[in-house]
PDB file of N, CA, C and O in Angstrom:
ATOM      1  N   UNK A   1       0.039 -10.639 -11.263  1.00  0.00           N
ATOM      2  CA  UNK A   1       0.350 -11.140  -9.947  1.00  0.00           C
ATOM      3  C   UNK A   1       1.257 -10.146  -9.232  1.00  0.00           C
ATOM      4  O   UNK A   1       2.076  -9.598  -9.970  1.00  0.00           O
ATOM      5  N   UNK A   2       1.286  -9.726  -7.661  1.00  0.00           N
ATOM      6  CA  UNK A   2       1.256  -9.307  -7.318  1.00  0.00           C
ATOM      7  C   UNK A   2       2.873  -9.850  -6.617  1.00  0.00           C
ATOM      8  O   UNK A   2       2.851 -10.919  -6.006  1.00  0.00           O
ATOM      9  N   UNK A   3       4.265  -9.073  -6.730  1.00  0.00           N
ATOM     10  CA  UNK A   3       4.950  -9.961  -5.652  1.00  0.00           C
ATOM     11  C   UNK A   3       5.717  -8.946  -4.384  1.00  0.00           C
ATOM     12  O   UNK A   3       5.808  -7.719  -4.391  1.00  0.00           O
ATOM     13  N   UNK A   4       6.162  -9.809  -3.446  1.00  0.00           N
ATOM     14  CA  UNK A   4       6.398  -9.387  -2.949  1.00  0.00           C
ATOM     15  C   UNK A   4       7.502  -9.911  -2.184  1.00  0.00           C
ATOM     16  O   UNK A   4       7.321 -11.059  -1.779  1.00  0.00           O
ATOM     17  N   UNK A   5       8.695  -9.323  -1.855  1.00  0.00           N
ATOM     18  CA  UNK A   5       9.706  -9.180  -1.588  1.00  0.00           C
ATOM     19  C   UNK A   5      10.276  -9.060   0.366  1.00  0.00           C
ATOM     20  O   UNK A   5      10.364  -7.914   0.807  1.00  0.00           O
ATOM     21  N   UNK A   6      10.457  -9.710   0.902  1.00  0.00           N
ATOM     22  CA  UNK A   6      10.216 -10.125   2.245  1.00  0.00           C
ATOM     23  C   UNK A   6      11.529 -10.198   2.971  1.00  0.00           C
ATOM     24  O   UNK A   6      11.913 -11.338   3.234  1.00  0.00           O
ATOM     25  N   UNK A   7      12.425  -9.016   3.410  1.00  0.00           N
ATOM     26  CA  UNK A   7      13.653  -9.718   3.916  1.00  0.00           C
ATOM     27  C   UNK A   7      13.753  -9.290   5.815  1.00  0.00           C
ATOM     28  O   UNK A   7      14.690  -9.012   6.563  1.00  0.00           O
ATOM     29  N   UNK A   8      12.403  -9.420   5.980  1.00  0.00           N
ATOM     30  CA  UNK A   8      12.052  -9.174   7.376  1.00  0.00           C
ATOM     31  C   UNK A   8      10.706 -10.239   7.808  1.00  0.00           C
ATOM     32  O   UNK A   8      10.095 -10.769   6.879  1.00  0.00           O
ATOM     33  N   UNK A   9      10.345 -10.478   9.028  1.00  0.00           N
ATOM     34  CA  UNK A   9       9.487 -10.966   9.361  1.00  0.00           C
ATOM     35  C   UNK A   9       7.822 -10.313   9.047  1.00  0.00           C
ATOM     36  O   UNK A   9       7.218  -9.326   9.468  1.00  0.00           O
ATOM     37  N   UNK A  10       7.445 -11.547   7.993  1.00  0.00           N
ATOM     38  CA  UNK A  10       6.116 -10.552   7.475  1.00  0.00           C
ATOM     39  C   UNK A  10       5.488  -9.975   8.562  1.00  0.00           C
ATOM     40  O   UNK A  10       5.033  -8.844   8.390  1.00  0.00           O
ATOM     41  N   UNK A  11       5.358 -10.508   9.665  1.00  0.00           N
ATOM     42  CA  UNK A  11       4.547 -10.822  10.648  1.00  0.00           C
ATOM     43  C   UNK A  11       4.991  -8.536  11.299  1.00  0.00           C
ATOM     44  O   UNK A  11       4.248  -7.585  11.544  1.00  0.00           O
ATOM     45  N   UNK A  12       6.348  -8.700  11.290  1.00  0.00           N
ATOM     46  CA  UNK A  12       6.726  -7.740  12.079  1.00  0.00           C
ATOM     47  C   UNK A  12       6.613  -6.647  10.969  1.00  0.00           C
ATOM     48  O   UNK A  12       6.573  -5.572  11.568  1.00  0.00           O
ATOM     49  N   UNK A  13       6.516  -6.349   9.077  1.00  0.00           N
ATOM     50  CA  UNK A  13       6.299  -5.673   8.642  1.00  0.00           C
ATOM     51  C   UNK A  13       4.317  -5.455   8.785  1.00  0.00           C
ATOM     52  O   UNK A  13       3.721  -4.448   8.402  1.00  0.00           O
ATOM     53  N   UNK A  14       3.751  -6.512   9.331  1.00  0.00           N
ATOM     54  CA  UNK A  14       2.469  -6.304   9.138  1.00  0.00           C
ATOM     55  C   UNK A  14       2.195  -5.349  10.594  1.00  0.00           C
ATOM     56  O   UNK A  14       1.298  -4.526  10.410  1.00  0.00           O
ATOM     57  N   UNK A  15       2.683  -5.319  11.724  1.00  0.00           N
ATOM     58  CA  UNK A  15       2.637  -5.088  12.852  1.00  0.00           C
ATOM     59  C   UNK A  15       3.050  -3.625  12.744  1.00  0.00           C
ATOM     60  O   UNK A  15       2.708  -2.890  13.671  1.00  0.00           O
ATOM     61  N   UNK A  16       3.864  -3.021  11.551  1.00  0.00           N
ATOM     62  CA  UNK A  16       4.460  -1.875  12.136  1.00  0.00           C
ATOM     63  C   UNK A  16       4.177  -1.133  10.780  1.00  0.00           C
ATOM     64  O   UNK A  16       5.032  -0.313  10.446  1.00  0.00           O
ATOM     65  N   UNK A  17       3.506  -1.242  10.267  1.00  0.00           N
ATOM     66  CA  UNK A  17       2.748  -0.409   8.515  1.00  0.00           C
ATOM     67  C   UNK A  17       1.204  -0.593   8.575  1.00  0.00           C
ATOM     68  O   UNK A  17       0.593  -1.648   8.742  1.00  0.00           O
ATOM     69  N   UNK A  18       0.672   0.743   8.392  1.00  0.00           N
ATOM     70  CA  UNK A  18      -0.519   0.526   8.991  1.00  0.00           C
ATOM     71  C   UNK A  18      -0.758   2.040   7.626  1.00  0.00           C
ATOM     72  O   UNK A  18       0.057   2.920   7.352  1.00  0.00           O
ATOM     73  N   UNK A  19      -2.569   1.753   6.874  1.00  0.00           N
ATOM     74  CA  UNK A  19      -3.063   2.243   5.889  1.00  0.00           C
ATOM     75  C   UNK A  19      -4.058   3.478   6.367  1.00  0.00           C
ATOM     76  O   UNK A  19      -4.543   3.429   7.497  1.00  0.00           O
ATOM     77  N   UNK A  20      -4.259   4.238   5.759  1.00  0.00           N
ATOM     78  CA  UNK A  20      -5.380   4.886   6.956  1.00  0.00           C
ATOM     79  C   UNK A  20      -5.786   6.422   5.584  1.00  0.00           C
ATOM     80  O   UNK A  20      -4.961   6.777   4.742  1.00  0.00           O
ATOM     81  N   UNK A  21      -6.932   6.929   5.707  1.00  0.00           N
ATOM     82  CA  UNK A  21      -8.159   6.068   5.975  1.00  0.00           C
ATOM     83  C   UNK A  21      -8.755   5.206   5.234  1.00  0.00           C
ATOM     84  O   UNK A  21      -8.863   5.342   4.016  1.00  0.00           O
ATOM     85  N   UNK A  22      -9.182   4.281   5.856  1.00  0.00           N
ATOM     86  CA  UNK A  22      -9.978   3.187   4.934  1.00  0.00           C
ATOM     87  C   UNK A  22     -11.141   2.436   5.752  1.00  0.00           C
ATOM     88  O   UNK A  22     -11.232   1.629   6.677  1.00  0.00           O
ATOM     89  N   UNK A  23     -12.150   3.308   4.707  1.00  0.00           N
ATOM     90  CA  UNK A  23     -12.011   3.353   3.413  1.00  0.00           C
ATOM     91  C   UNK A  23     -11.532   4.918   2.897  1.00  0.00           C
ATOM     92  O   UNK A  23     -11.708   5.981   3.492  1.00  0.00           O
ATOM     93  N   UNK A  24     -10.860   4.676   1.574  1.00  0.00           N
ATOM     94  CA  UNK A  24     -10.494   6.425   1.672  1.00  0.00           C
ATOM     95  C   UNK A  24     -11.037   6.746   0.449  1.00  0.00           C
ATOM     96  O   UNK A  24     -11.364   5.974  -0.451  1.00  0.00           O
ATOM     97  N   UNK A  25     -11.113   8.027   0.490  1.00  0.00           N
ATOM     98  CA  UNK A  25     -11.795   8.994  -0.960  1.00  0.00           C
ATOM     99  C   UNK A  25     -11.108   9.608  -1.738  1.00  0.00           C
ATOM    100  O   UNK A  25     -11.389   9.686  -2.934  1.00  0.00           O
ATOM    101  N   UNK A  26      -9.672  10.374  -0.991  1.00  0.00           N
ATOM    102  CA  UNK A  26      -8.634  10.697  -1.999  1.00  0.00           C
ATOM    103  C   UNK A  26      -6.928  10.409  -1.660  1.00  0.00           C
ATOM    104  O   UNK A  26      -6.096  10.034  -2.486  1.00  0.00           O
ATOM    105  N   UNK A  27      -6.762  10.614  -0.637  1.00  0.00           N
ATOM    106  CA  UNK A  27      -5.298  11.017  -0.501  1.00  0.00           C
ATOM    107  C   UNK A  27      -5.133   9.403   0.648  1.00  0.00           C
ATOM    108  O   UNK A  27      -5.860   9.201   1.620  1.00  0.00           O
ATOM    109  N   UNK A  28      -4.044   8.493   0.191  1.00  0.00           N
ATOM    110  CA  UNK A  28      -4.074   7.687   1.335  1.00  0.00           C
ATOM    111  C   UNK A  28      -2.403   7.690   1.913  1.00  0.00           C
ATOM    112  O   UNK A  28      -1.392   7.830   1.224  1.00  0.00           O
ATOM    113  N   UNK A  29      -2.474   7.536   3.050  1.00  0.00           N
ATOM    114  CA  UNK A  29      -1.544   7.890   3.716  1.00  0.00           C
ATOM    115  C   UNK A  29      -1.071   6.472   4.044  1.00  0.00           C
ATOM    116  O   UNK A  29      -1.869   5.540   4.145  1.00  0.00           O
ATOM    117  N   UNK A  30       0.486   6.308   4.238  1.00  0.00           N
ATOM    118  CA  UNK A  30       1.286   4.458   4.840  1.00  0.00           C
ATOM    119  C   UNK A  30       1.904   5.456   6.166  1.00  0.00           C
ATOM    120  O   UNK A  30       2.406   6.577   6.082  1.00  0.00           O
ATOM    121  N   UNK A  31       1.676   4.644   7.346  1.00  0.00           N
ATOM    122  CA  UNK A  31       2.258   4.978   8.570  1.00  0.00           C
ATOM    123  C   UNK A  31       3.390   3.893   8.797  1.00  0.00           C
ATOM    124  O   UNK A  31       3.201   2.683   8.670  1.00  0.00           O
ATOM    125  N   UNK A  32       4.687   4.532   9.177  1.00  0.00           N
ATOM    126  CA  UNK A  32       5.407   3.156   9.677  1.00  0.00           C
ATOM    127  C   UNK A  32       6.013   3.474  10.440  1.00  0.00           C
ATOM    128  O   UNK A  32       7.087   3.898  10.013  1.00  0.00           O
ATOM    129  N   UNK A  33       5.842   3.536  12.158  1.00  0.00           N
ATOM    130  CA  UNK A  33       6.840   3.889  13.183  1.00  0.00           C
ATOM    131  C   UNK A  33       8.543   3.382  13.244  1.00  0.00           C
ATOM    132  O   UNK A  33       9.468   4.000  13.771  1.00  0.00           O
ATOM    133  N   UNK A  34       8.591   2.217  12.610  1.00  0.00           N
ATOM    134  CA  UNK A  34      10.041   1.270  12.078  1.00  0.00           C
ATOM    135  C   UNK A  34      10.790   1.540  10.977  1.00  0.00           C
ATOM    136  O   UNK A  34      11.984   1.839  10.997  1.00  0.00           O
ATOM    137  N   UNK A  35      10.001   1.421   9.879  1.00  0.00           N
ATOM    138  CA  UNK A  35      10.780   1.402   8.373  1.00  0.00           C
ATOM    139  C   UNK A  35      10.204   2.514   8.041  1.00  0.00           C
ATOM    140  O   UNK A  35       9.182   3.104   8.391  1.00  0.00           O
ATOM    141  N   UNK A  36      11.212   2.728   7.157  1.00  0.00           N
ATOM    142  CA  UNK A  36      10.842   3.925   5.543  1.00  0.00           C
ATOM    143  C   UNK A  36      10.317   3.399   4.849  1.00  0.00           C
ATOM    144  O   UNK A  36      10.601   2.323   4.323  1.00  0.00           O
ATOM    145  N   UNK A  37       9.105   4.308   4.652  1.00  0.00           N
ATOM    146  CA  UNK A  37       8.281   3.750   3.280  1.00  0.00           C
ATOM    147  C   UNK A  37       9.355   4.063   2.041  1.00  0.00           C
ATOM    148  O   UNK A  37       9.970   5.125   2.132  1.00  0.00           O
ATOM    149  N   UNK A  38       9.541   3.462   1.233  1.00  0.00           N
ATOM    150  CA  UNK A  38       9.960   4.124  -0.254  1.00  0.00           C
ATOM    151  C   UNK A  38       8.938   4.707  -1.532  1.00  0.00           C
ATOM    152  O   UNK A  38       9.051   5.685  -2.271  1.00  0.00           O
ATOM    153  N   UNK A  39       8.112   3.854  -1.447  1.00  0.00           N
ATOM    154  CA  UNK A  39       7.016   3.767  -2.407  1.00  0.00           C
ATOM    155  C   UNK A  39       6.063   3.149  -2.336  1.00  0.00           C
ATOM    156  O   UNK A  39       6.118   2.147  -1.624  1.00  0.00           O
ATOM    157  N   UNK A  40       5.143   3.379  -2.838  1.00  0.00           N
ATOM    158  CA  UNK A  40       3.764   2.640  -3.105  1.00  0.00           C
ATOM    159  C   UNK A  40       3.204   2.788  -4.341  1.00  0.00           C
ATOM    160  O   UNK A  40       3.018   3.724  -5.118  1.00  0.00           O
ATOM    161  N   UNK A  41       2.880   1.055  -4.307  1.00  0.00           N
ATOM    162  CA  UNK A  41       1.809   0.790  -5.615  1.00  0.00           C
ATOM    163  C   UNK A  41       0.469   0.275  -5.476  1.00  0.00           C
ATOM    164  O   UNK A  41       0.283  -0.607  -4.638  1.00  0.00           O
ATOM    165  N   UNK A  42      -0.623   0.753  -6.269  1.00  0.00           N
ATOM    166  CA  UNK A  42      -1.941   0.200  -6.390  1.00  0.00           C
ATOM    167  C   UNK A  42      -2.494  -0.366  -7.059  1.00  0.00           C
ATOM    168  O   UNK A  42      -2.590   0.168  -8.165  1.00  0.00           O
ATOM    169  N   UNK A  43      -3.217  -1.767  -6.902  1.00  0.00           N
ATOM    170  CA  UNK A  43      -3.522  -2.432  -7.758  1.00  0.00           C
ATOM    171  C   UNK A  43      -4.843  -2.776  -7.798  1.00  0.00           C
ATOM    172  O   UNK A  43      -5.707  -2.675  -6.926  1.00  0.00           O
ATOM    173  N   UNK A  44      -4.898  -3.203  -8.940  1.00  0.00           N
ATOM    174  CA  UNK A  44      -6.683  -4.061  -8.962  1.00  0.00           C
ATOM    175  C   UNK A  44      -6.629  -4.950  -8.537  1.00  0.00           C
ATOM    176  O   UNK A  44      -5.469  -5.275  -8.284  1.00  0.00           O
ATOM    177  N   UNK A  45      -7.663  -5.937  -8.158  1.00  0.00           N
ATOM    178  CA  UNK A  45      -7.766  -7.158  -7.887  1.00  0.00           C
ATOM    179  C   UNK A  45      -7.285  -7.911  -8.515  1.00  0.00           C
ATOM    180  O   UNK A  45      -6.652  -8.757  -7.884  1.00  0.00           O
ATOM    181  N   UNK A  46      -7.296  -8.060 -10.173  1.00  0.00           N
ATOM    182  CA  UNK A  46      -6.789  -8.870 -11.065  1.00  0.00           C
ATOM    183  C   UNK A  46      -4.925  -8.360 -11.349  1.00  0.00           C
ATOM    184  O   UNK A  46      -4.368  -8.676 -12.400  1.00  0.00           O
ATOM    185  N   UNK A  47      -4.158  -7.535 -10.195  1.00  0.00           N
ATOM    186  CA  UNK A  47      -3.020  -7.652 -10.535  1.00  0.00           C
ATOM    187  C   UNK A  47      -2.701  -6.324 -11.269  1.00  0.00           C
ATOM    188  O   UNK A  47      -2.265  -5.491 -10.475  1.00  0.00           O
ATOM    189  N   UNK A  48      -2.778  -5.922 -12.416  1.00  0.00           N
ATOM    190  CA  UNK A  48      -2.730  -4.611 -12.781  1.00  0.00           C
ATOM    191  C   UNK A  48      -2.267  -3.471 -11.726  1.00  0.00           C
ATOM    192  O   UNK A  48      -2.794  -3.135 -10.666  1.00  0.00           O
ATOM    193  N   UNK A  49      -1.275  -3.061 -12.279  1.00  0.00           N
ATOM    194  CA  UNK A  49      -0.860  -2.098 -11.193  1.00  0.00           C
ATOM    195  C   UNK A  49      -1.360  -0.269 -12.002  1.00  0.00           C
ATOM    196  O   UNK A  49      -1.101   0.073 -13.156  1.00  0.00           O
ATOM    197  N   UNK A  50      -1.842   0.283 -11.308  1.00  0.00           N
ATOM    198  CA  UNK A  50      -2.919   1.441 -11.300  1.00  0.00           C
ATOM    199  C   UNK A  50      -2.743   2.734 -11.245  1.00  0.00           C
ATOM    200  O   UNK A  50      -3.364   3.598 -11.864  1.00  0.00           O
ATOM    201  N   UNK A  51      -1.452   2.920 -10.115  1.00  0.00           N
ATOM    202  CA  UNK A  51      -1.319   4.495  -9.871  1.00  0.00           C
ATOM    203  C   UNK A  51       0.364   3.428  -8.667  1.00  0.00           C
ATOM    204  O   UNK A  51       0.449   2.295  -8.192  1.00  0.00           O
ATOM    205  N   UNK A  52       1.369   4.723  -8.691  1.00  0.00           N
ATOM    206  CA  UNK A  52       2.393   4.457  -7.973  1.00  0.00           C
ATOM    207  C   UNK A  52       3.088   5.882  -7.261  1.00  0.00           C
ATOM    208  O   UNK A  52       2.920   6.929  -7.885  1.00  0.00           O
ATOM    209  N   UNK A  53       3.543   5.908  -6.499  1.00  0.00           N
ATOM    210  CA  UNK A  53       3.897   7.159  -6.051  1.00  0.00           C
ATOM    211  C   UNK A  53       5.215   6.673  -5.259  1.00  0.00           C
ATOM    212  O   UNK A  53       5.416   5.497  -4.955  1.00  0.00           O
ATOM    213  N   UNK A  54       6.219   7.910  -4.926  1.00  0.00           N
ATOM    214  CA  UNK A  54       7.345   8.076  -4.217  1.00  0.00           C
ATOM    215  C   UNK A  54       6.331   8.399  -2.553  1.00  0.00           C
ATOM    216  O   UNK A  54       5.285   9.005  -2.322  1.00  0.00           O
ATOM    217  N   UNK A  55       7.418   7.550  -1.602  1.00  0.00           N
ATOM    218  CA  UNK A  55       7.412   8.182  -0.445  1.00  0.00           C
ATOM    219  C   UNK A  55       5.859   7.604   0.140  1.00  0.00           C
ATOM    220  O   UNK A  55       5.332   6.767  -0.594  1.00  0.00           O
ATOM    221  N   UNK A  56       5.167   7.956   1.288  1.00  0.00           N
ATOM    222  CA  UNK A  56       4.335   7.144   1.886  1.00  0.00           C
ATOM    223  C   UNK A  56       2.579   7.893   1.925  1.00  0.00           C
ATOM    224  O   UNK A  56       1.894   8.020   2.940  1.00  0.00           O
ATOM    225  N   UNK A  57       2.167   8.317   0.428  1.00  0.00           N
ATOM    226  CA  UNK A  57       1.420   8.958   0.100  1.00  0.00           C
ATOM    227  C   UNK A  57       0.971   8.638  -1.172  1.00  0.00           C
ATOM    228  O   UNK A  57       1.822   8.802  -2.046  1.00  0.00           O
ATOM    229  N   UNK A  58      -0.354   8.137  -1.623  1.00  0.00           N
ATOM    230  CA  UNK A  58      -0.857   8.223  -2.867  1.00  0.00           C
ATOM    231  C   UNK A  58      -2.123   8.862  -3.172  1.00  0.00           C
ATOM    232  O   UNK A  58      -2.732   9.105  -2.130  1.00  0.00           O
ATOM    233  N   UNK A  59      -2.674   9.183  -4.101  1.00  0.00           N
ATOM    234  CA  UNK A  59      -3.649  10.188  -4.273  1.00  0.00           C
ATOM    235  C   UNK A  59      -4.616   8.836  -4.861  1.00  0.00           C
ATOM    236  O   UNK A  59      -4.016   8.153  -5.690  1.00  0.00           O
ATOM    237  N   UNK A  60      -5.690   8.489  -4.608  1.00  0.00           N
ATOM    238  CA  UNK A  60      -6.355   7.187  -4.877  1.00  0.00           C
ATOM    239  C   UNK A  60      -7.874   7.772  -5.915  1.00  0.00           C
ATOM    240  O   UNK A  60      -8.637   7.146  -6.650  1.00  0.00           O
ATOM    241  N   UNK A  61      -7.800   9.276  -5.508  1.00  0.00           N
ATOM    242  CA  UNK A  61      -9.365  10.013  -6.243  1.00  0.00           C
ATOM    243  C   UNK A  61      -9.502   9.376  -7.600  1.00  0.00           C
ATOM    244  O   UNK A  61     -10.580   8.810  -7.778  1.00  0.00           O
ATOM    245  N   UNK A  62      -8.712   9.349  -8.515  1.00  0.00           N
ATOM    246  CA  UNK A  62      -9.024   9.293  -9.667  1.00  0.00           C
ATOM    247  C   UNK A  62      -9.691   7.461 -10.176  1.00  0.00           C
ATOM    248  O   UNK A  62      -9.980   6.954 -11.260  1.00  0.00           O
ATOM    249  N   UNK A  63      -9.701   6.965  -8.762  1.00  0.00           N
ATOM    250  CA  UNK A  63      -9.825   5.442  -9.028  1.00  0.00           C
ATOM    251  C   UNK A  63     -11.420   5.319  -9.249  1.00  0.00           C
ATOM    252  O   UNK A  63     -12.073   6.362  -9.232  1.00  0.00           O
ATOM    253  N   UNK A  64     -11.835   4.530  -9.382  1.00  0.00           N
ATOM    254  CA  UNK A  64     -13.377   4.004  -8.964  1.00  0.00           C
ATOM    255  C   UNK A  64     -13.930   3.499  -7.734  1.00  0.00           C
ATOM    256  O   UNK A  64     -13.226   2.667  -7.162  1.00  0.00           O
ATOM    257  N   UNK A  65     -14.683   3.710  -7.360  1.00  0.00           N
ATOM    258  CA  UNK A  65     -15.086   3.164  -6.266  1.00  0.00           C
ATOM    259  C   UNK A  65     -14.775   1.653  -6.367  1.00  0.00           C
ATOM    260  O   UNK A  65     -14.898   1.053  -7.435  1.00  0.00           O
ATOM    261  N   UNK A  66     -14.150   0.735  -4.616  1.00  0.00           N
ATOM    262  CA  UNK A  66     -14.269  -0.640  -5.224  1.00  0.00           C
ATOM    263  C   UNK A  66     -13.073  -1.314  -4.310  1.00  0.00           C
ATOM    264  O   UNK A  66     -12.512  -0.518  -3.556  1.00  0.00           O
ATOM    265  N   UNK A  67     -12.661  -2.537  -4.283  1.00  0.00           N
ATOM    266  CA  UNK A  67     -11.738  -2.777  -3.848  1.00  0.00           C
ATOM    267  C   UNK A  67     -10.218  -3.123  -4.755  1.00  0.00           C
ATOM    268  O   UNK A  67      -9.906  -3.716  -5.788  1.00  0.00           O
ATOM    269  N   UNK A  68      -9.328  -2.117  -3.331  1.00  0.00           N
ATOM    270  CA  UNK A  68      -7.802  -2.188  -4.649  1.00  0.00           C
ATOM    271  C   UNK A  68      -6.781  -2.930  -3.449  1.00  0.00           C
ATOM    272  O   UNK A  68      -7.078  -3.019  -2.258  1.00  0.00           O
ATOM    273  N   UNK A  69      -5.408  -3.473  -4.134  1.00  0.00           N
ATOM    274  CA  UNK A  69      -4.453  -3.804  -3.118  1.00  0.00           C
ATOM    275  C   UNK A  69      -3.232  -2.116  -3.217  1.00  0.00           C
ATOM    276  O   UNK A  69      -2.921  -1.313  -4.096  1.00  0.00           O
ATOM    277  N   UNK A  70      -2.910  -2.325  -1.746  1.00  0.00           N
ATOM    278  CA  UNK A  70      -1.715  -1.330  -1.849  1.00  0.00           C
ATOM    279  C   UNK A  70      -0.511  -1.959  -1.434  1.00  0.00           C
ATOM    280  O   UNK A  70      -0.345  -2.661  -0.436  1.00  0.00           O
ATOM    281  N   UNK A  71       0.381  -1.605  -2.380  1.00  0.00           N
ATOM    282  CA  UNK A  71       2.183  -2.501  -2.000  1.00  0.00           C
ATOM    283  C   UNK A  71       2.494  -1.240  -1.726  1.00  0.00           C
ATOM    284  O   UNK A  71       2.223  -0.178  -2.286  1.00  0.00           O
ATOM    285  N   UNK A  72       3.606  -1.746   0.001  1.00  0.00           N
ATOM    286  CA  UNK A  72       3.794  -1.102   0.392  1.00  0.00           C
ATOM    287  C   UNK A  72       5.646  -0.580   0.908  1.00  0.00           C
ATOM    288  O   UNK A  72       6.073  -0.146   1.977  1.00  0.00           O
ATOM    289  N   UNK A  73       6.218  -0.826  -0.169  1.00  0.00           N
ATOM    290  CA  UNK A  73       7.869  -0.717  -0.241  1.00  0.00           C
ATOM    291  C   UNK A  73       8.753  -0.156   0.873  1.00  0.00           C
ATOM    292  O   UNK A  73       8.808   1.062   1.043  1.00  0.00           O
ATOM    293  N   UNK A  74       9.330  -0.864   1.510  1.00  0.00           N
ATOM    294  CA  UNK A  74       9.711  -0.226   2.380  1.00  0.00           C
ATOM    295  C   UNK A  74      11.514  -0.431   2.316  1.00  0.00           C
ATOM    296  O   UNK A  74      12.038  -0.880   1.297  1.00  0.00           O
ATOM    297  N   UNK A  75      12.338  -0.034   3.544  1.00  0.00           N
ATOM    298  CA  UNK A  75      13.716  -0.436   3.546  1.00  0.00           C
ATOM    299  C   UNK A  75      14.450  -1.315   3.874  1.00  0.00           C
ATOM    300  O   UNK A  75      15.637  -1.605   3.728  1.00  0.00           O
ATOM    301  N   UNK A  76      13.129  -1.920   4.591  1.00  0.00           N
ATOM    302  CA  UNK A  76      13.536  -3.848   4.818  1.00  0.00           C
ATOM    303  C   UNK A  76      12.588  -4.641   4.276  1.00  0.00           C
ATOM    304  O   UNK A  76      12.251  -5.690   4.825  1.00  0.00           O
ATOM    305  N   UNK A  77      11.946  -4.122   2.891  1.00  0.00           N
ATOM    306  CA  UNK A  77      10.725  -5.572   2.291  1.00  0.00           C
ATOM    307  C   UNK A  77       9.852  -4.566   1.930  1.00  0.00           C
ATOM    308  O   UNK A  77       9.977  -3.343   1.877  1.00  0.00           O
ATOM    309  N   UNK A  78       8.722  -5.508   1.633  1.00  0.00           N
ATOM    310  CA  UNK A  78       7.354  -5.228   0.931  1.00  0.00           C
ATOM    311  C   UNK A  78       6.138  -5.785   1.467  1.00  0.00           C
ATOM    312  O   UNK A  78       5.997  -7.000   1.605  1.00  0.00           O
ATOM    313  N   UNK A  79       5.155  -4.846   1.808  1.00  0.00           N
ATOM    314  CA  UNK A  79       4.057  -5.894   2.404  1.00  0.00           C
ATOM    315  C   UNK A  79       2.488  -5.535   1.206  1.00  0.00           C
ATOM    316  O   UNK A  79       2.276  -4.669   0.357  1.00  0.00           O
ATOM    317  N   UNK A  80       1.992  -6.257   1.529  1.00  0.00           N
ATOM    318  CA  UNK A  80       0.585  -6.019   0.435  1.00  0.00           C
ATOM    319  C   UNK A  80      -0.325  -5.892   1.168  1.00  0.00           C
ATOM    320  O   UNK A  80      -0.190  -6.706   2.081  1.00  0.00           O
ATOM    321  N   UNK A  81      -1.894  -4.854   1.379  1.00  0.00           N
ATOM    322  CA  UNK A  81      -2.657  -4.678   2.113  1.00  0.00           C
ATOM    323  C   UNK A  81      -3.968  -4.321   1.553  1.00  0.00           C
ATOM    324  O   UNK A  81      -3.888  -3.192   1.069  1.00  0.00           O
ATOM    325  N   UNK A  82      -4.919  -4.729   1.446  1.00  0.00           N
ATOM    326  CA  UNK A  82      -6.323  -4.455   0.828  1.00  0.00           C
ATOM    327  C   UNK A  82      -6.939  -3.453   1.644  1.00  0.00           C
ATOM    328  O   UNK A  82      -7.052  -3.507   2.868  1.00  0.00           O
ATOM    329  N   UNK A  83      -7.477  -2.191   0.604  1.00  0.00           N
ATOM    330  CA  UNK A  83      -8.507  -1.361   0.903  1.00  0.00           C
ATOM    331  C   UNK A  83      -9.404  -1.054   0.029  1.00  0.00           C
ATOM    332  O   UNK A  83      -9.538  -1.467  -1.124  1.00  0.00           O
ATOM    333  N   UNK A  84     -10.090  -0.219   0.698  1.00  0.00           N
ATOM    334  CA  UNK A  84     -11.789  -0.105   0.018  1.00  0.00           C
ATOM    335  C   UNK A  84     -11.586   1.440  -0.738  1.00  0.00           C
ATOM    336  O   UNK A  84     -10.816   2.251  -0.223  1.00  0.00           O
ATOM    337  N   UNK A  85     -12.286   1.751  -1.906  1.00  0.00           N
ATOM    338  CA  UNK A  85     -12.264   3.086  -2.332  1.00  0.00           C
ATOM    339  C   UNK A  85     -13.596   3.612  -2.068  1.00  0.00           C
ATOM    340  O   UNK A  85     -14.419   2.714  -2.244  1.00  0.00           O
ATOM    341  N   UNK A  86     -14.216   4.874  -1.665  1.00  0.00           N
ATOM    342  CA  UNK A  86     -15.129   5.346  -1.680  1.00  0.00           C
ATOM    343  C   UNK A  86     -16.207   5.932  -3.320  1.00  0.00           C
ATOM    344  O   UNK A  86     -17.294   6.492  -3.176  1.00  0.00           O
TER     345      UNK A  86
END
């Protein structure tokens, strides 16, 4: 299970963290005009966490094609966001 940690308005971390590209093939990038990313984690559907990286960049190539979640750590909370792998 997947958690996540909220000490801002989800609404306003969903509004201002944005995934791109997706669907992506290798390198995925977290945009956040507001907060600092800190980190990111990737998960499977079933929870399993997959690959993690510092800072607002993960390398996703080595995954399978398919759908994964990305947590997205920031300096006021955590948001969770589904993308597609190529």
């Amino acid at each position: 299970m997947v958690k996540v940690n909220v000490s801002v308005g989800l609404e306003d971390l969903e509004e201002h963290i944005s995934i791109y590209p997706n669907p992506v093939k290798g390198m995925m990038h977290v945009n956040s005009n507001k907060y600092r990313v800190n980190t990111v984690q990737v998960f499977a559907l079933n929870g399993q966490e997959l690959l993690s990286a510092e800072g607002s960049e993960v390398n996703v190539e080595s995954l399978q094609a398919g759908i994964y979640f990305i947590k997205v750590n920031t300096n006021q909370g955590a948001i969770v966001k589904r993308f597609s792998k190529l």
